[in-house]
C-alpha positions in Angstrom: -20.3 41.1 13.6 -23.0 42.2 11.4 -26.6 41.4 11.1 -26.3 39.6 8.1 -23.4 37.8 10.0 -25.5 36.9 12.8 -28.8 36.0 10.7 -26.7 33.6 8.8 -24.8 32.3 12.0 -28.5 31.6 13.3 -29.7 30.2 9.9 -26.6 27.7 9.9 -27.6 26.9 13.4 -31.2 25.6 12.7 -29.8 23.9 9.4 -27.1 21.9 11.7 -29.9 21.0 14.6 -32.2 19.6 11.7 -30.0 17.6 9.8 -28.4 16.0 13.2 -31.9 14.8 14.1 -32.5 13.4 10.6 -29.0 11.5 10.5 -29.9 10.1 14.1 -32.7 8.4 12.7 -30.4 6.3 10.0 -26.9 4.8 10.6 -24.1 6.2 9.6 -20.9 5.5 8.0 -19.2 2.8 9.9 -15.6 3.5 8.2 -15.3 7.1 6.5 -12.4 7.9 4.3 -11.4 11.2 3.8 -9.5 13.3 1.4 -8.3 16.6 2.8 -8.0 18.5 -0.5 -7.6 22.7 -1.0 -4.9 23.9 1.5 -2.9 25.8 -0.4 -5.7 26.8 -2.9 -7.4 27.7 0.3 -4.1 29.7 1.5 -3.8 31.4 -2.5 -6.9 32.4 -2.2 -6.7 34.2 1.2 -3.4 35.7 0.6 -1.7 33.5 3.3 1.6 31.2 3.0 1.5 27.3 1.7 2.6 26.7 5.6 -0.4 28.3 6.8 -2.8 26.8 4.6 -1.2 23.4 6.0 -1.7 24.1 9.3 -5.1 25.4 9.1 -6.1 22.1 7.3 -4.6 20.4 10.6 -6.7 22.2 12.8 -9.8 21.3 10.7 -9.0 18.0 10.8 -9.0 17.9 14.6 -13.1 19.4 14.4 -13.9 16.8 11.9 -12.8 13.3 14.1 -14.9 15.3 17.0 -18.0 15.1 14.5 -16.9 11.9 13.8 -17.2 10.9 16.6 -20.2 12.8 17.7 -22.4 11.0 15.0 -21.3 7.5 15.6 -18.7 6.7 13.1 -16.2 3.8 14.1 -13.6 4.7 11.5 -11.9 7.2 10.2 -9.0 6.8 7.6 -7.2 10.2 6.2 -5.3 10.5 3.2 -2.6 13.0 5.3 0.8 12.6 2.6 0.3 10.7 -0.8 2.9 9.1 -2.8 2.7 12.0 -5.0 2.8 14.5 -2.7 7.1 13.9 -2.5 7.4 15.5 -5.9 6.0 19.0 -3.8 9.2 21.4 -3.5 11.1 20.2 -0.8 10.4 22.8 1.6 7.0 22.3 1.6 7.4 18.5 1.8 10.1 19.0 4.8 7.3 22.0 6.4 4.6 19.1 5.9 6.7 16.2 8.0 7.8 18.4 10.5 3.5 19.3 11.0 2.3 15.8 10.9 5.1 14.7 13.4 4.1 17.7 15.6 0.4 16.5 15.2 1.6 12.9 16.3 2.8 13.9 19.6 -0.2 16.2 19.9 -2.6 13.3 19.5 -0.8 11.3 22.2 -1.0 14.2 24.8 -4.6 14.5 24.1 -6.5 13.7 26.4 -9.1 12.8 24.2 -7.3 9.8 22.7 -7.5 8.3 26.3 -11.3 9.1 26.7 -12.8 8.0 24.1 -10.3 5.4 23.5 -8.8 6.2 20.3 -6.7 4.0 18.4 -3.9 5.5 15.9 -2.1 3.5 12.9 -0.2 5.0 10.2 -0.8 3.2 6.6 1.8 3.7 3.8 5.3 2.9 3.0 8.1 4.2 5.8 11.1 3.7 3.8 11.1 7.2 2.3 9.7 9.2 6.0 12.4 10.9 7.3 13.6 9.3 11.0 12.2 11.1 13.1 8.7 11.0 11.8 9.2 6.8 11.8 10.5 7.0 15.7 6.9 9.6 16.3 4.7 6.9 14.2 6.3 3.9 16.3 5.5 5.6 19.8 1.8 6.7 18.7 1.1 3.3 17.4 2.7 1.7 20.4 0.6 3.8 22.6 -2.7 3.6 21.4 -2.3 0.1 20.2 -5.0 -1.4 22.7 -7.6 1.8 22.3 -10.6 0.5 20.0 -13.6 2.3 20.4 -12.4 4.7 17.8 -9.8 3.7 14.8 -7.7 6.8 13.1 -6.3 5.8 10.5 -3.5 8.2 8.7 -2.2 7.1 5.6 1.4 9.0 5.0 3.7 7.7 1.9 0.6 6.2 0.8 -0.4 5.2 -3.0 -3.0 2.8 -3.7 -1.0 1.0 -6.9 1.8 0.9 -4.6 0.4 -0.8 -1.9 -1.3 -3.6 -4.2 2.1 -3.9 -6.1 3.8 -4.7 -2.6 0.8 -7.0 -1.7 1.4 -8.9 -4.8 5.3 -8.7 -4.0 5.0 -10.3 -0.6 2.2 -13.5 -1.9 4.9 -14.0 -4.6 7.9 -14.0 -1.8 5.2 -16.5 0.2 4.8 -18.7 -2.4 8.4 -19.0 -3.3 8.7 -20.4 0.0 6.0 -22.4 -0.7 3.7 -20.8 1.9 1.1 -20.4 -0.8 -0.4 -22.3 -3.6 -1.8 -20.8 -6.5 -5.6 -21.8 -5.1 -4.6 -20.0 -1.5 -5.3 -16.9 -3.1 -8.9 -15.5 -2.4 -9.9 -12.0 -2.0 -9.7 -12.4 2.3 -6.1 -13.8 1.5 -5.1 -10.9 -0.5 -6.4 -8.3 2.0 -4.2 -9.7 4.7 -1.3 -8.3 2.8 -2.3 -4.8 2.6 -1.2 -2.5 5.0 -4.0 -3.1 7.2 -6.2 -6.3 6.5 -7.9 -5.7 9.7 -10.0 -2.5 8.8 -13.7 -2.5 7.0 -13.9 -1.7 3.7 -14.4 2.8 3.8 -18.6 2.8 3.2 -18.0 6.4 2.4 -15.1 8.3 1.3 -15.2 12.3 1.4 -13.1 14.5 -0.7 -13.3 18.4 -0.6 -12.3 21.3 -3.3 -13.9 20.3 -6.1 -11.8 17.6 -7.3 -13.7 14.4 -8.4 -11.2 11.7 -8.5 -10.3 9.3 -5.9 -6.4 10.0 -6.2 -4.5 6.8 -6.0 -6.6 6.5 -2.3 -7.6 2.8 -1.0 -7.9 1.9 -4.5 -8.7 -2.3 -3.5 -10.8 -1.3 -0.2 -12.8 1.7 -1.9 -14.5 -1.0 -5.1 -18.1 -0.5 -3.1 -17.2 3.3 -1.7 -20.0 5.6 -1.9 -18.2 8.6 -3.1 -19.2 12.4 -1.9 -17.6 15.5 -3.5 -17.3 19.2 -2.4 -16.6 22.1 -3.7 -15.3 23.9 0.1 -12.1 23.8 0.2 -10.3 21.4 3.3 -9.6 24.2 6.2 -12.6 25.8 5.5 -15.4 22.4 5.7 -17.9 23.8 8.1 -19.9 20.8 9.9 -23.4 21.4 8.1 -21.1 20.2 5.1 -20.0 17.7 7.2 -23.7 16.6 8.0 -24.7 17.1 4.3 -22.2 14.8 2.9 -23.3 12.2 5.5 -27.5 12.7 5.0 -26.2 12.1 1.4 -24.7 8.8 1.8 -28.1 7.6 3.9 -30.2 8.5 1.2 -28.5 6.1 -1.5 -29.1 2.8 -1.7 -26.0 0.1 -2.0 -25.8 -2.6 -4.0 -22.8 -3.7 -3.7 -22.2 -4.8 -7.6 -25.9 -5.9 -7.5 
């Protein structure tokens, strides 16, 4: 390692250690949504294969939750496999299940997930998920159902419009039986048939390479969202970008619609 490698190791060092103390002082994000963008630019650009790029993203993903974590948040919801993301060629999209299943059984032999108490739920539509990847996201869920202290949620087959169409499919089935009157409907109502009703609205949501779109991603839950983009791409989001992102959502003010 050099010594401009070193000096800017030390530099990074001192920048981390002052914005921890600064984000101490303010809270933080109770409920963080994430976009893990720039794998396979990030694996183009290094000369690397798609697969690669994938798993390196994994592995980042695994630091981040730990700064998560670290810092206080509560919730953590990851847009892992979109909706759009079946159109990829089909070797990547088979690569991709065969990872996230792998990660799946990882996260239950972690002995971190029993520590800190770390509940996993999968959001998104299973119907298209190959079989084994359902059986995987059955046993995770089943076996951090009563962990609470920390909430990971993945969303896999996920699409926003998707999952308000099938909200709005299920209220109409409801009233059809006549479970529900036209006046039944409220906003609380309507959340309780989304995937998961239960989780807090994401105060922040986090998206890395550049992009600055939101991506079909908790399109009903996100209407107060701060929003934070980033150039770096996914597998290589250091923590001081980490921290950045998070000093920048302390230093807004929301309104709400106000």
């Amino acid at each position: 390692m050099g010594i401009t490698s070193r000096v800017g190791d030390f530099v990074g060092q001192i920048i981390e250690r002052t914005l921890m103390e600064e984000i101490s002082r303010s809270s933080v994000p109770n409920h963080l949504g994430i976009i893990t963008d720039g794998n396979r630019r990030y694996a183009m650009a290094l000369g690397i294969s798609t697969d690669e790029g994938h798993v390196a993203g994994k592995n980042k993903l695994e630091d981040v939750l730990d700064w998560c974590r670290e810092i206080g948040i509560k919730v953590v919801t990851v847009y892992a496999f979109s909706t759009e993301n079946f159109r990829r060629d089909k070797n990547e999209v088979s690569f991709l299940f065969q990872l996230i299943n792998q990660s799946l059984i990882d996260l239950m032999n972690d002995d971190r997930v029993k520590r800190y108490h770390i509940g996993v739920k999968v959001i998104g539509e299973k119907i298209n998920l190959p079989d084994f990847l359902v059986k995987t996201i059955g046993e995770v869920e089943a076996a951090t159902s009563s962990n609470r202290d920390f909430l990971l949620n993945l969303a896999i087959g996920y699409g926003g419009r998707e999952e308000i169409i099938n909200a709005v499919r299920r209220i109409l089935t409801d009233g059809i039986k006549g479970k529900l009157g036209p006046l039944d409907i409220t906003e609380a109502k309507f959340r309780e048939y989304l995937y998961d009703g239960s989780t807090p609205d994401p105060d922040l949501i986090l998206r890395t390479s550049g992009e600055e779109r939101v991506s079909n991603f908790l399109i009903w839950q996100s209407a107060y969202s701060e929003l934070y983009f980033t150039d770096v791409y996914w597998p290589e989001f250091r923590k001081v970008d980490f921290l950045k992102a998070i000093k920048s959502y302390q230093m807004r003010k929301r309104r709400f619609g106000e």
